[in-house]
MMTF fields as JSON, N, C-alpha, C and O atoms, coordinates in Angstrom:
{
  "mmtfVersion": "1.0.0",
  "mmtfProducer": "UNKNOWN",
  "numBonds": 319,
  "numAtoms": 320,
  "numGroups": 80,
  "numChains": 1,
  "numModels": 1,
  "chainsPerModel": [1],
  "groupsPerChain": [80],
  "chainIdList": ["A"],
  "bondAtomList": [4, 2, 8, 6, 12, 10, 16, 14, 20, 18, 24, 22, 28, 26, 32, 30, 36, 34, 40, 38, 44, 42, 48, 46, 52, 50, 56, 54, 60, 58, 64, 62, 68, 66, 72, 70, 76, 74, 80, 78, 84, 82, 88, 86, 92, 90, 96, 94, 100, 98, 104, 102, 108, 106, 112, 110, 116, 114, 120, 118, 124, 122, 128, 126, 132, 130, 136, 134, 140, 138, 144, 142, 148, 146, 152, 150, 156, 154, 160, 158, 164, 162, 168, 166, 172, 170, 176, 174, 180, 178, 184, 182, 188, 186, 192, 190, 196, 194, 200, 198, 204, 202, 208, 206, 212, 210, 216, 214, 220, 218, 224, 222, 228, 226, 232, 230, 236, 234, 240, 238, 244, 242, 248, 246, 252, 250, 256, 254, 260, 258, 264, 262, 268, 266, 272, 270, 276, 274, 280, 278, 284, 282, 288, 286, 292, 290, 296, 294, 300, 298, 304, 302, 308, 306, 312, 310, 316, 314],
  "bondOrderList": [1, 1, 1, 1, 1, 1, 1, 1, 1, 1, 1, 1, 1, 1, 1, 1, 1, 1, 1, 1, 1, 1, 1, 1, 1, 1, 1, 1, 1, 1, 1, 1, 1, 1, 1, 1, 1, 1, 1, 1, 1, 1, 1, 1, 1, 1, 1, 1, 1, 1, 1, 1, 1, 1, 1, 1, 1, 1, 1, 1, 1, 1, 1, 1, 1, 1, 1, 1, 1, 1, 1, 1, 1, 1, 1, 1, 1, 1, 1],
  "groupList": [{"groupName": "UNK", "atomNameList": ["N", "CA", "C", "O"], "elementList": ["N", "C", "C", "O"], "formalChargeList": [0, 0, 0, 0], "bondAtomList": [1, 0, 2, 1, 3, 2], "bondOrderList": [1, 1, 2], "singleLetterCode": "X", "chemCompType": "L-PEPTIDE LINKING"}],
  "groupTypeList": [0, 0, 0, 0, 0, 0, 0, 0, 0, 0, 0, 0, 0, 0, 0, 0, 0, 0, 0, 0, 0, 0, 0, 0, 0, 0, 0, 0, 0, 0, 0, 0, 0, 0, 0, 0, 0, 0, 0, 0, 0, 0, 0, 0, 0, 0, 0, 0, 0, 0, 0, 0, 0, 0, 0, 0, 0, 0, 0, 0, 0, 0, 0, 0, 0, 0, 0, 0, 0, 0, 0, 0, 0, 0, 0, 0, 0, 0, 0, 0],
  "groupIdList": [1, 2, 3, 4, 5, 6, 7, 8, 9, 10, 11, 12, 13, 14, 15, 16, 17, 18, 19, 20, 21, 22, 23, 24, 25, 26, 27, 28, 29, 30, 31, 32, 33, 34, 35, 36, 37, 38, 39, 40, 41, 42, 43, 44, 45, 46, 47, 48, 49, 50, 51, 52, 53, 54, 55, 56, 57, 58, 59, 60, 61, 62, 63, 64, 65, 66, 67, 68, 69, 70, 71, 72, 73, 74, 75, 76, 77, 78, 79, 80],
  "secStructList": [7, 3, 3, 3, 3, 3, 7, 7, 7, 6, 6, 7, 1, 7, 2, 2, 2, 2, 2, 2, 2, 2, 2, 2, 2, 2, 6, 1, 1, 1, 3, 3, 3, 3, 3, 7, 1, 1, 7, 3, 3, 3, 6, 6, 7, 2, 2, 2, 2, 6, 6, 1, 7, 7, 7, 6, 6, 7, 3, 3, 3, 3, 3, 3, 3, 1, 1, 1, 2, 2, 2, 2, 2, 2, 2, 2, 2, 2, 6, 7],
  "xCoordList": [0.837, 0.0, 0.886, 1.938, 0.587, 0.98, -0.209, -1.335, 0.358, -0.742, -0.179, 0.53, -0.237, 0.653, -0.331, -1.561, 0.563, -0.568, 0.364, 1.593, -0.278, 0.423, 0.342, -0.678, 1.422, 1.747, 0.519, 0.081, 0.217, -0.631, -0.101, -0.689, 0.899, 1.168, 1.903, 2.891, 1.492, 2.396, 3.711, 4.298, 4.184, 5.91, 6.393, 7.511, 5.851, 6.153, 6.515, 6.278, 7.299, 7.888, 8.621, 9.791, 8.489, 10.045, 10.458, 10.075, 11.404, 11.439, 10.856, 11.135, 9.674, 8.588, 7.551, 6.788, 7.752, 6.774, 7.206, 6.59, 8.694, 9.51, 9.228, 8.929, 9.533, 9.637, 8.441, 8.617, 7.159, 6.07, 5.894, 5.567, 6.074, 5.659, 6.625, 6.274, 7.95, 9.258, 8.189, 7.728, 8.008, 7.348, 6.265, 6.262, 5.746, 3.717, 4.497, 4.228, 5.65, 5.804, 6.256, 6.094, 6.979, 8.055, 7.035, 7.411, 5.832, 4.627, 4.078, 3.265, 4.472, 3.702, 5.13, 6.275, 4.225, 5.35, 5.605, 6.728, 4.479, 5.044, 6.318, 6.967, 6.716, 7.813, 6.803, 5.856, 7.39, 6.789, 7.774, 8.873, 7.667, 8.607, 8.015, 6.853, 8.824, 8.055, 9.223, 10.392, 8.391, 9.444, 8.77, 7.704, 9.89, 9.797, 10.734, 11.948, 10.326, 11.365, 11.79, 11.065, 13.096, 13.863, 14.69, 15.895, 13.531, 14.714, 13.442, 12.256, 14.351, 13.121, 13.695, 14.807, 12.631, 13.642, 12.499, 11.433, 13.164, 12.322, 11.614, 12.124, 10.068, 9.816, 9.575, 8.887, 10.326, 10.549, 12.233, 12.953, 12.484, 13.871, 13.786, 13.723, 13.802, 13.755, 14.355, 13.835, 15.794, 16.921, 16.904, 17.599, 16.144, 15.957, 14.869, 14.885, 13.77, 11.915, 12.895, 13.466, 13.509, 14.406, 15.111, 15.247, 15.728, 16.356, 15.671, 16.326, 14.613, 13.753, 13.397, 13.232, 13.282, 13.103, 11.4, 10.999, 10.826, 9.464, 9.044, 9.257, 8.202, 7.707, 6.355, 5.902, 5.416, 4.182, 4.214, 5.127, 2.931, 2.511, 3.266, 2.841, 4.672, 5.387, 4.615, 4.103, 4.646, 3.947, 4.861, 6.086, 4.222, 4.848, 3.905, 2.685, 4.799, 4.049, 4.765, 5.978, 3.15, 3.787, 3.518, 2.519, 4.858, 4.661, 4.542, 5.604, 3.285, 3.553, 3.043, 2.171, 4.122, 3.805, 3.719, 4.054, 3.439, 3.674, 2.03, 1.167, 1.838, 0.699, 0.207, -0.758, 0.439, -0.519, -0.508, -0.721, -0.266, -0.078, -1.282, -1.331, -2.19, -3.5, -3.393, -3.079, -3.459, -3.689, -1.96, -2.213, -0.982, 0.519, 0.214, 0.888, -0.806, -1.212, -1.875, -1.358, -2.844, -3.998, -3.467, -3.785, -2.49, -2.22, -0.627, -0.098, -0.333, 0.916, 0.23, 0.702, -0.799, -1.479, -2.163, -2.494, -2.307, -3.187, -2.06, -2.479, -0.633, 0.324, 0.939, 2.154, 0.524, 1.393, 0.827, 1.336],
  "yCoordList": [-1.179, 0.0, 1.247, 1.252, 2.017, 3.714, 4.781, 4.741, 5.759, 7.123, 7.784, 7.497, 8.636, 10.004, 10.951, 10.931, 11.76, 12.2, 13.875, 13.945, 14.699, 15.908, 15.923, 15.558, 16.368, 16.43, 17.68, 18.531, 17.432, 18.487, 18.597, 19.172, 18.045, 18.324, 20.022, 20.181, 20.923, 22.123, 22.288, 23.278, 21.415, 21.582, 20.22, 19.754, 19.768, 18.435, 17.393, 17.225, 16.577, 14.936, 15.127, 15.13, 15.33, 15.663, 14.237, 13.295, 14.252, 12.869, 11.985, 10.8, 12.531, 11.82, 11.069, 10.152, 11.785, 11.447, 10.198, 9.133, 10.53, 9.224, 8.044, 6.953, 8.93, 7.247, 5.928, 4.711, 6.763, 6.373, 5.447, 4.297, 5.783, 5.477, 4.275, 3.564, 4.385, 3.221, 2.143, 1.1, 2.783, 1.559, 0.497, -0.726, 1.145, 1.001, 0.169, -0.996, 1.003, -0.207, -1.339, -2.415, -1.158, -2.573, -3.936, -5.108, -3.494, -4.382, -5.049, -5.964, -4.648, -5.429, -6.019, -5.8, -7.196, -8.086, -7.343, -7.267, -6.712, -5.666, -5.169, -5.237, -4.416, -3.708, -2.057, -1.788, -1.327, 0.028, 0.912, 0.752, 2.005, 2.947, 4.118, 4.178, 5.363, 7.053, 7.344, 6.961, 8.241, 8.944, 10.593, 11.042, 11.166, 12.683, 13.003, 12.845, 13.339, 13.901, 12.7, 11.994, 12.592, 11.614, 10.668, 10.514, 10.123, 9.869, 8.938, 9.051, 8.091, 6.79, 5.739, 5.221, 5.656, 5.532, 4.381, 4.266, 3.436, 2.297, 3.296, 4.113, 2.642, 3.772, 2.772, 3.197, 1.425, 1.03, 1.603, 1.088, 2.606, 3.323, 4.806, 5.675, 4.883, 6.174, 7.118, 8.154, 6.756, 7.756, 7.841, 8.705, 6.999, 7.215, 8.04, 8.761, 7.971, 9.213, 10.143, 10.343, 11.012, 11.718, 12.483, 13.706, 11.387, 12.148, 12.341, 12.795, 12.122, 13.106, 14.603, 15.421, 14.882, 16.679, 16.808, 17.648, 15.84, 16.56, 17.69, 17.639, 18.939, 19.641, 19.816, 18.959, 20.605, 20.882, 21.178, 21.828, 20.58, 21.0, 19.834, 19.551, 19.377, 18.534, 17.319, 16.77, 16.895, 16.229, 14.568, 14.642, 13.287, 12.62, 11.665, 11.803, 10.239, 8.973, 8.013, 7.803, 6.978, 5.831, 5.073, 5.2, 3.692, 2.935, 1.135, 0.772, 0.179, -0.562, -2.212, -2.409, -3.037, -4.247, -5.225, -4.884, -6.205, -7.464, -8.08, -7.809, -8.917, -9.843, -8.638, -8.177, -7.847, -6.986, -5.313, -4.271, -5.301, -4.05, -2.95, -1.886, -3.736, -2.92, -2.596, -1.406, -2.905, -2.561, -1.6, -0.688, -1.697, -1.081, 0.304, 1.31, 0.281, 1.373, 2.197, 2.896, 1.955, 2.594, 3.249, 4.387, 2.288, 2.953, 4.167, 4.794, 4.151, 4.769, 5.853, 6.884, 6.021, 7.351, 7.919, 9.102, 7.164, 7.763, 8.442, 9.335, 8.057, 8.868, 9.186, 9.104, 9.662, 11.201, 12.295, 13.324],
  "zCoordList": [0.0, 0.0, 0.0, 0.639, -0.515, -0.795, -0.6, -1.094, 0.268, 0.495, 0.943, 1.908, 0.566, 1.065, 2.175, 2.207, 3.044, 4.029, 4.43, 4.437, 4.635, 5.26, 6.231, 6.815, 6.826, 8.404, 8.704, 7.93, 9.98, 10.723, 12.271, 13.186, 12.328, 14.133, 14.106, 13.39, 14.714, 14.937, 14.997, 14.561, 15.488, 15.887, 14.548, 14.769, 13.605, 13.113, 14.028, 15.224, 12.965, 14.211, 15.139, 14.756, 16.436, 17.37, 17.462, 16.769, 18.555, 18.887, 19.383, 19.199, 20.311, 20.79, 19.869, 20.172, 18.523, 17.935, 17.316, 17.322, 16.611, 16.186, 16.548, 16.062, 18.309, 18.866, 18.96, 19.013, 18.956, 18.953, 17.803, 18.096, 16.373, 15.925, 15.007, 14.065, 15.705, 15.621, 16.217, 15.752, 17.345, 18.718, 17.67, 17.529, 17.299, 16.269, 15.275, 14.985, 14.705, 12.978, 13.449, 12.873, 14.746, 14.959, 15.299, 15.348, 15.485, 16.211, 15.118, 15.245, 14.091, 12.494, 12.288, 12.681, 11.167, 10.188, 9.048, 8.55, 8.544, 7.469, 7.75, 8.794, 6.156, 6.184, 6.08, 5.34, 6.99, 6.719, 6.262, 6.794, 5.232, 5.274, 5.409, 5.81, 5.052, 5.306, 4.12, 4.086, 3.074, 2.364, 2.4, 2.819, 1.787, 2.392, 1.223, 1.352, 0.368, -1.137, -1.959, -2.66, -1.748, -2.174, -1.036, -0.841, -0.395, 1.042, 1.622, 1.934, 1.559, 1.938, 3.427, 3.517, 4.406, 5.765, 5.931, 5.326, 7.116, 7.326, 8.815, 9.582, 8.67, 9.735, 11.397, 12.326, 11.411, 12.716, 13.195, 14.051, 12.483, 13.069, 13.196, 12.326, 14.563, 15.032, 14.505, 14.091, 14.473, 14.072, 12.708, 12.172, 11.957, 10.515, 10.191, 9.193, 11.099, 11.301, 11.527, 10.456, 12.678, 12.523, 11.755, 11.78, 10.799, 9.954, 8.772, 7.834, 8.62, 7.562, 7.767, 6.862, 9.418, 9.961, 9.14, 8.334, 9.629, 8.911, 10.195, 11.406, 9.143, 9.573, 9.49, 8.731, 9.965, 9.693, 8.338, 7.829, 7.515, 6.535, 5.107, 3.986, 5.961, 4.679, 4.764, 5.74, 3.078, 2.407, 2.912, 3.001, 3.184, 3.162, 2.904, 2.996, 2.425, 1.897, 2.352, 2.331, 3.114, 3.784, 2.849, 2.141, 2.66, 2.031, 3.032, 3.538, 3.228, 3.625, 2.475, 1.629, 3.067, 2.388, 3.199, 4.334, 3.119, 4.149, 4.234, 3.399, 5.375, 5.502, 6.376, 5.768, 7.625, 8.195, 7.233, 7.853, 5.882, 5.829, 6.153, 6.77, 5.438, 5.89, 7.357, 7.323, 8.494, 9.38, 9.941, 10.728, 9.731, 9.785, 9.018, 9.241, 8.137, 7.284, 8.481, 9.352, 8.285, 9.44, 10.774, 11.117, 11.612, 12.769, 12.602, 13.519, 11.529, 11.045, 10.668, 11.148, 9.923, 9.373, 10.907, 10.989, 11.865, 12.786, 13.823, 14.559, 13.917, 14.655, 13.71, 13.895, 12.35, 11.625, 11.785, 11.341]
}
């Protein structure tokens, strides 16, 4: 699955948010990623959510595959 979603948090991803949502992908068998331009990060790695620097308003697209993607989808769009 692919969908792209705009950030709406005020301050974008801090690290809290990262971490949250490292925590959420690592809980699926899917593979999840987050891309942000040209820069494609696995999104059960913190320091990789991180190093995208999303901000409010930037455009980003999760990509998931695997046997739970549907549901790795859903709770990934619900902590962006």
């Amino acid at each position: 699955m692919y969908i792209e979603k705009r950030i709406s948090k005020a301050d974008g991803l801090k690290s809290e948010h990262c971490a949250l949502i490292a925590h959420a992908a690592s809980r699926f068998k899917s593979d999840v990623f987050i891309i942000k331009g040209n820069k494609k990060v696995n999104a059960k790695s913190i320091m990789g959510l991180l190093s995208l620097n999303i901000k409010n308003n930037d455009l980003v697209f999760v990509n998931t595959s695997g046997d739970d993607e549907k549901l790795a989808m859903e709770k990934i769009l619900t902590l962006l």
